[in-house]
C-alpha positions in Angstrom: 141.7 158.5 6.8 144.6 156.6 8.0 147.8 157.3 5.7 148.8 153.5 5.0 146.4 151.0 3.6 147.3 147.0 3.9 146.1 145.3 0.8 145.1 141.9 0.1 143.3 139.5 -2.4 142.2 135.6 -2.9 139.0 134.1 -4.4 135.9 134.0 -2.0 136.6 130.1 -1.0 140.1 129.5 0.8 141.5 126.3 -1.3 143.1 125.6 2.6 142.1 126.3 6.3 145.6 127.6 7.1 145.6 130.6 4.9 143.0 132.0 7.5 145.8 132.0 9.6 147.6 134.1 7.6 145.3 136.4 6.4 144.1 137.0 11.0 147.9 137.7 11.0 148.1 140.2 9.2 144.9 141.6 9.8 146.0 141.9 13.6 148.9 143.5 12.8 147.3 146.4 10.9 145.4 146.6 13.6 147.9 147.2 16.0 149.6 149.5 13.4 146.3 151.1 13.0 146.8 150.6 9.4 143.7 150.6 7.3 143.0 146.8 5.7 141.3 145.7 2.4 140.4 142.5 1.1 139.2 142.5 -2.2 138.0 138.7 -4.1 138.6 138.0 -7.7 137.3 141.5 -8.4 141.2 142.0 -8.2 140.9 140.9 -12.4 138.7 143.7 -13.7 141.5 145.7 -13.1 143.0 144.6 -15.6 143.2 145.8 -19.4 141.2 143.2 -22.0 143.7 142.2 -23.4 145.7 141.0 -20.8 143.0 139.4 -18.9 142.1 137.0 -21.5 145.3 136.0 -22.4 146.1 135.2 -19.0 142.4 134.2 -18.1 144.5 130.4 -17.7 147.6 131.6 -15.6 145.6 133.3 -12.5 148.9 133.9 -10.9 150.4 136.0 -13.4 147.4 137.7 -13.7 147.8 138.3 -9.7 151.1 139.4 -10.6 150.2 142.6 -13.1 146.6 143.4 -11.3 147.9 143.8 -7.3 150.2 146.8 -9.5 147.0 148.3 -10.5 145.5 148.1 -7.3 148.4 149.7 -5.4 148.5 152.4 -7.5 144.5 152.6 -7.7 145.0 152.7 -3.9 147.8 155.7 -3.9 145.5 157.8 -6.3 142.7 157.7 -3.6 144.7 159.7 -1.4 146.7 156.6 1.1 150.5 157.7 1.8 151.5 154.3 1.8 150.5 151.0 0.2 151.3 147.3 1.1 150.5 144.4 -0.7 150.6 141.0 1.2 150.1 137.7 -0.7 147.1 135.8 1.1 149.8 133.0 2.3 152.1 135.7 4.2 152.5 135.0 7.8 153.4 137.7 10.1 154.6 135.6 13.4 156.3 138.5 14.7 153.8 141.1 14.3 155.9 143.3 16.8 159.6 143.3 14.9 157.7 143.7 11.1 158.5 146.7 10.6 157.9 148.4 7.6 161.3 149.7 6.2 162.2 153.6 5.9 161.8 153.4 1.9 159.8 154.8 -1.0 159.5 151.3 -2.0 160.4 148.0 -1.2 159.9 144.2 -2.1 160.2 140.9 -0.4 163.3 138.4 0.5 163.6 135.0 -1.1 166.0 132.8 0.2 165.0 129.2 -1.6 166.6 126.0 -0.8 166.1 122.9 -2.4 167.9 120.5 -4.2 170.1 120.2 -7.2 170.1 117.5 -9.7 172.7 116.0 -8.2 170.1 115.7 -4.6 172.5 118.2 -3.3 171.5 121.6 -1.5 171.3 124.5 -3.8 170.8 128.1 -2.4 168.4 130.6 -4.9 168.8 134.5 -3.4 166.2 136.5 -5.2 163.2 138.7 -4.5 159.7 138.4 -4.5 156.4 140.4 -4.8 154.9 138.4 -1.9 155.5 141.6 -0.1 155.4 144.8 -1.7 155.3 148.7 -0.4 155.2 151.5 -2.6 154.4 155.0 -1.4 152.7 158.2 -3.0 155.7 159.4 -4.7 157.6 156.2 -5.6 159.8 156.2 -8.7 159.8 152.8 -9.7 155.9 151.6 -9.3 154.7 153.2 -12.8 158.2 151.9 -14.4 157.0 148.2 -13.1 153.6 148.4 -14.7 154.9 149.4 -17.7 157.2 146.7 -18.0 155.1 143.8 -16.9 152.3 145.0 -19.2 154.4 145.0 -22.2 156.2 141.9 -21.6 153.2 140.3 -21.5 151.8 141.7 -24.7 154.4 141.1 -26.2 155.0 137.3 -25.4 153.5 135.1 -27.8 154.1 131.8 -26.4 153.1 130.1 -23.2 153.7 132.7 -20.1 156.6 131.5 -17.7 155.5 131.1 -14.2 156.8 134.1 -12.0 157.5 135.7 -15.6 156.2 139.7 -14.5 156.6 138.4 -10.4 160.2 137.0 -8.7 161.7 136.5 -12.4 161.5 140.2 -13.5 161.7 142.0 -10.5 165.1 139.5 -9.5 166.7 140.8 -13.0 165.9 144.2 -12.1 167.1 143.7 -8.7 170.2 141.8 -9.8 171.5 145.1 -12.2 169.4 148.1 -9.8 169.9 146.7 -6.3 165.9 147.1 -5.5 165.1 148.2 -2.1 164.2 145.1 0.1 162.5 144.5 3.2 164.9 141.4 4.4 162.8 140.4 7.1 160.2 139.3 4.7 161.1 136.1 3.2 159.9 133.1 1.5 159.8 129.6 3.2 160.4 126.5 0.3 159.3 123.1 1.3 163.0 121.9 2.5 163.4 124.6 5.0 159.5 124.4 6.3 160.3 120.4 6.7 163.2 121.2 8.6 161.7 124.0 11.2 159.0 121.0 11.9 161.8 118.0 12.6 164.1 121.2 14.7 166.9 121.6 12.5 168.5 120.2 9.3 170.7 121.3 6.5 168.1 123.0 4.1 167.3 125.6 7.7 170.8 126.4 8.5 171.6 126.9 5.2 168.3 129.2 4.8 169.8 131.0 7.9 173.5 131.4 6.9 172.1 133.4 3.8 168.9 135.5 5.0 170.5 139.0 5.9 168.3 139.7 8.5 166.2 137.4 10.7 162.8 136.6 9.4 159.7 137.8 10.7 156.8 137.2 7.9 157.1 134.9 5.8 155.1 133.3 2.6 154.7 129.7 3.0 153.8 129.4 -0.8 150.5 128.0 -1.3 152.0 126.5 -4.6 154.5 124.1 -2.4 150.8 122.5 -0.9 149.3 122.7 -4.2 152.1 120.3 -5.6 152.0 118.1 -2.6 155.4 119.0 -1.1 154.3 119.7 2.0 150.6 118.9 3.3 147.9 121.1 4.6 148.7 119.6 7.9 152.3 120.3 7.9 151.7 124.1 7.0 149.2 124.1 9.8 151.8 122.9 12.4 154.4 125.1 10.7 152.4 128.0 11.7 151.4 127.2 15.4 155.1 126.5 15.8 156.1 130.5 14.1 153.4 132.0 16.3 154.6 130.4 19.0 157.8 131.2 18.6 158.1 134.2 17.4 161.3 133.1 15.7 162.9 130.3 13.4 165.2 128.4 15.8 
């Protein structure tokens, strides 16, 4: 039994033909890891408690959000060392330099840009649970499930987007200094518009504030979903980063 297992989830039909892409990427590199993969369809929700799942039965993501927790630690009881969690839009385009970092656990980089109200360029530096890591004797994985599942028992109203995701784990962050893997960030429309024309603004501001150079990234199915950027853009977005290797 190989000591890290690579876990990851979507519904049986791919909404895109890119996030194929994605998911051979980082099937190949658990391969050449010799990490153990898992794919598991919307039988990710019966992990979660009743209660939870109906009240988020309309906000799939949040659900996402509490129930890839479950499964991580469902995954560390069976005996795996080490657990990863990689959303199904996270591209690995330099399978060689993603290197899992030295820590008991770890979450994602997110380095947003986009624009103010004013149409100027606005920097966000936060985290994200695109990526996550957590290994077999973690102290902070059975603190976050905790959390998350009261918060959202607790929360009577409509459910903020991101509310038990990027939004809790960046207030941690911001007062506990999470560990974080740098390398794997978050691409927002601006910056993925930019890398397709060369250059631009939004990208060298995106590279003046990511601490290390990127090499995975989640190219946020929600950006095609809202029509920011099309399914062709994404597409040519990532035969340029597998090309590459890099974000020039």
């Amino acid at each position: 039994m190989p000591s890290t297992l690579i876990v990851q989830s979507h519904s049986a039909t791919l909404p895109y033909n890119w996030i194929e892409s994605c998911l051979q990427s980082v099937r190949d590199w658990s391969d050449m890891n010799q990490y153990e993969y898992r794919f598991i369809d919307d039988a990710l929700f019966g992990l979660l408690p009743e209660e939870i799942r109906i009240k988020t039965r309309h906000q799939k993501v949040i659900a996402s959000d509490l129930a890839r927790l479950l499964l991580i630690k469902n995954c560390l009881t069976e005996g795996y060392e080490k657990v990863i969690w990689l959303d199904a839009d996270f591209l690995i385009f330099n399978p060689v330099e993603f290197k899992l970092p030295d820590f008991s656990y770890s979450v994602g980089r997110e380095v947003w840009v986009q624009n103010d109200k004013q149409g100027n360029l606005k920097i966000y530096k936060k985290v994200h649970n695109a990526f996550l890591m957590f290994t077999k004797n973690n102290s902070f994985l059975d603190f976050y499930i905790e959390t998350a599942n009261r918060l959202l028992i607790r929360n009577e109203g409509t459910i903020p987007a991101q509310f038990i995701g990027p939004k809790l784990l960046t207030a941690i962050h911001n007062i506990a200094m999470l560990p974080v893997m740098e390398s794997a960030n978050m691409l927002s429309p601006l910056v993925i518009k930019d890398i397709l024309g060369g250059a631009g603004a939004a990208l060298e501001l995106f590279q003046k504030h990511s601490p290390q150079p990127m090499t995975g990234a989640n190219l946020c199915i929600s950006s095609c979903a809202r029509d920011e950027v099309s399914p062709e853009e994404i597409q040519q977005l990532i035969k340029i980063l597998l090309k590459d290797g890099i974000i020039r």
